[in-house]
N, C-alpha and C positions, 0 to 999 in steps of 0.2 A: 682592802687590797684586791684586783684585780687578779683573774685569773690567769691572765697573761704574764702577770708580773712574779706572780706566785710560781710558775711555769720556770721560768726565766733565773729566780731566786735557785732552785732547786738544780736544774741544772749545772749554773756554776758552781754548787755545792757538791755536787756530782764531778766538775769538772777538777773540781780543789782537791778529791781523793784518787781519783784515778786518773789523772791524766794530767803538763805543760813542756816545756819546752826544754829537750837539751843541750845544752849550751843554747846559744844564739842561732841551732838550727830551724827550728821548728817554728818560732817566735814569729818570723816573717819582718816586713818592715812595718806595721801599725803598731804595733806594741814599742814601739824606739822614743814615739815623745810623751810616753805615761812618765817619765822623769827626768828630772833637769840632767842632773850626773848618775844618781844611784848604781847598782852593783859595778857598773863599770869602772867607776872612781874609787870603790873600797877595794878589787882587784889593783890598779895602779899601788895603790899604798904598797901592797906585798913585793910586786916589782919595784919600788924604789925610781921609775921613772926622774929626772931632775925638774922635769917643767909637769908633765899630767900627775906630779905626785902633790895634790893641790892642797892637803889639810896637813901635811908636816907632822901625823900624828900615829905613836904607836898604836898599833891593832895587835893586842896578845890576846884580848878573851871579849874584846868588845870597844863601841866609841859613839860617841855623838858628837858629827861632824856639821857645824852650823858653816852657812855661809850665805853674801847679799849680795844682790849687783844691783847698779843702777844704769839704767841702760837710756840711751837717745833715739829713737829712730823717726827717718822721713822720709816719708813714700812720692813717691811723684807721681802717682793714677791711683791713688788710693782706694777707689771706688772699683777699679777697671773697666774705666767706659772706653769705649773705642775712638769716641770722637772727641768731647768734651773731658780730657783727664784734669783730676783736681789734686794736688798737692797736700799731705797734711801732715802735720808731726807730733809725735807720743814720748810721753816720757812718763817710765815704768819704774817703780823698785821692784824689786825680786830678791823676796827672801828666802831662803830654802835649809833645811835640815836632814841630813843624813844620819841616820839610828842603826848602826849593825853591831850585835853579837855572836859571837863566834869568827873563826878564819873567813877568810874571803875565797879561800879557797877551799875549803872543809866545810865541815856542817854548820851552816851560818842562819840566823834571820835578819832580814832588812826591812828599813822601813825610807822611805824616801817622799817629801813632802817641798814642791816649789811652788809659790804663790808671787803672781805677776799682780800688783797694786799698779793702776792707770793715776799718776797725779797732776796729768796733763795733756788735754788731745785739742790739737785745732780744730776738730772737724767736731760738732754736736748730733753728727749719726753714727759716728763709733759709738760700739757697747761701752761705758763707761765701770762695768761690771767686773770687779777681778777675775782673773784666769787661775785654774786649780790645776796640780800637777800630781799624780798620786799614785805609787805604789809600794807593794806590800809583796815579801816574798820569803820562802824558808825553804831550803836545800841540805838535805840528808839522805848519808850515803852511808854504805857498808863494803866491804872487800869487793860484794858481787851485786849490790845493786845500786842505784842512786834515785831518788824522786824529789822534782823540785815542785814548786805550789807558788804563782803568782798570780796576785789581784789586783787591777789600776782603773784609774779614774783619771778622766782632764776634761777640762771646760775651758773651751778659746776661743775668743772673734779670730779668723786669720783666712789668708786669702787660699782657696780650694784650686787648684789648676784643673781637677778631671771635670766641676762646671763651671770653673770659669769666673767666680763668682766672692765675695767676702764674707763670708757663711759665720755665724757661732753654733757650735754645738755640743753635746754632753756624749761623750762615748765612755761605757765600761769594759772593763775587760777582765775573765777572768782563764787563766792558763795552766794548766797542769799536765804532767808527764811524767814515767812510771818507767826504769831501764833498769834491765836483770842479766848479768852475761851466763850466755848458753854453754861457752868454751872458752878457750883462750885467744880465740879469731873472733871467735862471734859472738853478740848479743841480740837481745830482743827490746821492742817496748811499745807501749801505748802512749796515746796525748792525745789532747781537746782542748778544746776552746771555748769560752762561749762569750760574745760580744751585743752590744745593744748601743745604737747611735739614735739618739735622738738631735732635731734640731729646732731652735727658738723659729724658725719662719713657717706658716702655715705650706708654704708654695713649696716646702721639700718634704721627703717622707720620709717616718723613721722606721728603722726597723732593727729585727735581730738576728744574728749569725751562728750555727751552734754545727759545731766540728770535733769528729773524731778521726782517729788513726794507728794503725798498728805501724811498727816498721821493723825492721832486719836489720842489721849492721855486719859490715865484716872489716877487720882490721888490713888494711891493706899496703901500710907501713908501720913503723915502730910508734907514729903518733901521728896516724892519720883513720881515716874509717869509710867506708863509700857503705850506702844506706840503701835500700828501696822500703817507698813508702807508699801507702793506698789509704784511702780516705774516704769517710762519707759525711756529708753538713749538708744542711737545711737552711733559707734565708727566707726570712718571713718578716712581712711588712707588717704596723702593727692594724692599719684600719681594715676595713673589709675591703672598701672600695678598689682596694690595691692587691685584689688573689692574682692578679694579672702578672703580679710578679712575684707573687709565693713558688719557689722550686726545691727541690732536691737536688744534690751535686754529688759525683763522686770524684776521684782526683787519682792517678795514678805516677809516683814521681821517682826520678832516681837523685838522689844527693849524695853531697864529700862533707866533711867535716873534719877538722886538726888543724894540725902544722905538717904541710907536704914538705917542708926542707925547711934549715934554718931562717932562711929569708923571705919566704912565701907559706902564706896558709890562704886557704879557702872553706867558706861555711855556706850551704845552701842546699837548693834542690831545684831543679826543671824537669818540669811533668806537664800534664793533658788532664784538663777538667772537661765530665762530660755534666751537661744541664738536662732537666726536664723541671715541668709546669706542670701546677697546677690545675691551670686556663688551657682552654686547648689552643694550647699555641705550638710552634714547632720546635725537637730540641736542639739547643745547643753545645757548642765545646770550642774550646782555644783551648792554646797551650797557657801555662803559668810558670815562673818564674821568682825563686827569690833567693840570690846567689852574690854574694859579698867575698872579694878577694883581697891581701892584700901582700904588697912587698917593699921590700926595702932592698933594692938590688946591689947599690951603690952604700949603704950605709946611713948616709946624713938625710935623703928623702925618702917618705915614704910613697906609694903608690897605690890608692883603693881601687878597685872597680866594683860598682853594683848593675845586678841585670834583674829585673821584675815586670812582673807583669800578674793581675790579678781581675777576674771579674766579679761585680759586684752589682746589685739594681742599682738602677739609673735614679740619684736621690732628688733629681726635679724633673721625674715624668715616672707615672708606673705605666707599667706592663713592659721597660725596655732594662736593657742592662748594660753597664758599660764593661769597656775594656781598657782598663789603662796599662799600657806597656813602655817600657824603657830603661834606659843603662846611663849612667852616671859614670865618669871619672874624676879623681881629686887626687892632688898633690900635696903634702906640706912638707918641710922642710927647715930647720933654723936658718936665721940670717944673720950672718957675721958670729952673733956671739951665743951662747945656748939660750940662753931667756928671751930671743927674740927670734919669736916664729910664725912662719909664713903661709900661706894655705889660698889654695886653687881649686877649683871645680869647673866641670861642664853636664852638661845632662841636657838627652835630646831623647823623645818621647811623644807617643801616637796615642788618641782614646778614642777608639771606635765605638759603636750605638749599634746595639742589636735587639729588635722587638720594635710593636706599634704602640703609642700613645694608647693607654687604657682609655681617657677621657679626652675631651677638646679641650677642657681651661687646663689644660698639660701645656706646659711652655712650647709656644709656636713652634720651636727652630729644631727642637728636637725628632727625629725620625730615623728610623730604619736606614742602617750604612752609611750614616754622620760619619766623618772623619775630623778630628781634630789633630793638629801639628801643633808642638810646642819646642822648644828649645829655652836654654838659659845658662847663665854663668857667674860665680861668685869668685870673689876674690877678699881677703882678710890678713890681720895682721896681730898679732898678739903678744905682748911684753909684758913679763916677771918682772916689773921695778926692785918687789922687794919677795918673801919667801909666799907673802900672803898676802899678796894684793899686785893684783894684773889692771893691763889696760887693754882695749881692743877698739881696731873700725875694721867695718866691713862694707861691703856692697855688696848686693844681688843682683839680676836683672833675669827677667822673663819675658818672652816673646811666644804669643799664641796665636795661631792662624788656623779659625774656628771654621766649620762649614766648609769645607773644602770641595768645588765643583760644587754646591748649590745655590750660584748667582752672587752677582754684589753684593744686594740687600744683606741676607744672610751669614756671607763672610763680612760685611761690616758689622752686624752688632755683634757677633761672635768671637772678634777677634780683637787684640790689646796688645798692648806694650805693659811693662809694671817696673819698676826700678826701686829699692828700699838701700837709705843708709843706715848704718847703726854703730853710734859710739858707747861702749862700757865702759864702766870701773868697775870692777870685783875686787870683794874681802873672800879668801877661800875660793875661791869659784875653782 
């Protein structure tokens, strides 16, 4: 065992006693596809939802919630070439099992497990390799304090918007957080993180993320809370060749968390991260963002918004670091009847380049104050035939306009169109 990995073991172990996320603040958006449904599906059960209450199954002291889907999908630029797109199509089972004991709202542990099986791809450069879905979490609380402890894993071929590219890779995750109230307005608490992405291609790098944080809370309605929080993480590549973008980070942010009124909650935080280097290179800071709203103004639709932005090393060029920022709207809504529901999105979003190519065999296109434009829009449809077993299509569509002011050449191979259909069936889903 590697001393890097020994390193890395111990830390999330460190991260698993003292330190993850409260509620869905702190979490951010990466940790959202460690699982197909998990905690958020064993929540629905307690509310009684008619359509998201998807396993029909008491929860007094515990349950295992199995459930499969089969799913179609077909891409039309599968690859995302700019010039030459090629069409292909997959078909996946997806089986998956939800494990929880305890309330879903109370001191519970879960365990949540989805495995995407490939039993059919036209294309013979897709990974042929199952996709893993994983995580693992336990939440206990007392009058005056709460700590929750989450661990996830996934392994997926899928298409990367911040390079542009159809990437497989293995990410860990492990999250913990630590909340004690101070009064009857305010609390306290700690969190951390610590993450590790590796990817199957030699031409990206992998590396590791490790993050800590105090933060403040003060109650600022009957079930709402506004936060400050400050932070400090380290991102370390794992080869040498790559000190170029080994940094230290710290983060200063203010966030809401609750229910601000019966129809409107919001969960998040917008802050300012400052960078330095290990290389003597010069330091950096942007703002970050990871901020999820939502309302039901009208009753029958709902209304999300998300706003994020996060910087990260650039995982096909060292010594640079990107910037991926943007805000998401989505609607759904029943149609006509309750079991048949509707669902909309839009999301438009910028990924800036900061830093020089550590090496020349570093991907040509890559430099200092790249800009990249994306945009995109889905739309879906989903029907309860029966208590436990749905049907669904959807469509996506992504539009990326790479290179932006550095020449033709450049904005052509950077740049793509990507379009995906996808028909389900689910038992349980």
């Amino acid at each position: 065992m590697s001393r890097r990995f020994l390193l890395f073991v111990l830390a999330a172990l460190a991260a698993g006693v003292w330190m993850p996320v409260v509620c869905a603040a702190a979490s951010d958006y990466l940790g959202a596809g460690f699982y197909t449904r998990g905690a958020d599906a064993a929540a629905y059960i307690d509310q009684g939802s008619a359509v998201m209450d998807p396993f029909y199954l008491p929860v007094q002291t515990g349950a295992v919630l199995p459930r499969v889907t089969l799913a179609v999908m077909h891409e039309d630029n599968i690859f995302l070439e700019p010039d030459d797109p090629k069409a292909g199509t997959t078909i996946c089972l997806i089986p998956g099992l939800l494990a929880i004991w305890g309330r879903p709202t109370h001191n519970h542990v879960y365990a949540d497990y989805g495995l995407s099986i490939p039993i059919y791809q036209s294309e013979n450069e897709l990974d042929d390799r199952p996709s893993h879905m994983l995580k693992l979490g336990v939440v206990m609380a007392t009058p005056k304090s709460q700590m929750r402890v989450e661990a996830g894993y996934r392994r997926q071929e899928d298409v990367d918007n911040t390079v542009g590219a159809r990437v497989t890779q293995e990410n860990f995750l492990g999250d913990a957080n630590l909340e004690y109230r101070l009064s009857a307005k305010s609390s306290g608490g700690v969190l951390g993180r610590a993450e590790r992405h590796l990817f199957d291609d030699n031409r990206y790098i992998d590396y590791d993320r490790y993050y800590g944080a105090g933060r403040l809370y003060y109650r600022a309605t009957a079930k709402s809370e506004i936060f400050l929080q400050g932070g400090l993480g380290r991102d370390d590549p794992h080869e040498n060749r790559d000190y170029a973008s080994r940094a230290d980070y710290f983060d200063l942010s203010l966030g809401l968390r609750g229910k601000q009124s019966p129809k409107f909650n919001t969960t998040g935080r917008i802050g300012y991260m400052w960078r330095t280097y290990d290389a003597d290179r010069a330091d950096y800071s942007h703002w970050i963002a990871s901020v999820r709203a939502e309302s039901s103004p009208f009753g029958l639709t709902t209304f999300t918004g998300e706003l994020y932005a996060d910087i990260r090393p650039a995982m096909d060029a060292q010594g640079v670091d990107t910037v991926d920022q943007g805000a998401t709207i989505s609607a759904a809504r029943r149609l006509f009847i309750e079991r048949l529901r509707g669902n909309a999105s839009l999301t438009a979003g910028r990924v800036d380049y900061s830093g020089r190519a550590a090496a020349a065999e570093d991907n040509q296109w890559v430099r200092d104050g790249r800009a990249d434009n994306y945009w995109g829009f889905s739309l879906g449809v989903d029907w309860w035939t029966k208590q436990k077993f749905s049907l669904g299509l959807a469509y996506s569509y992504m539009r990326r306009y790479g290179s932006r002011g550095d020449g033709p050449e450049a904005e052509d191979a950077t740049s793509y169109e990507y379009g995906r259909w996808t028909l389900r069936a689910s038992w349980n889903y």
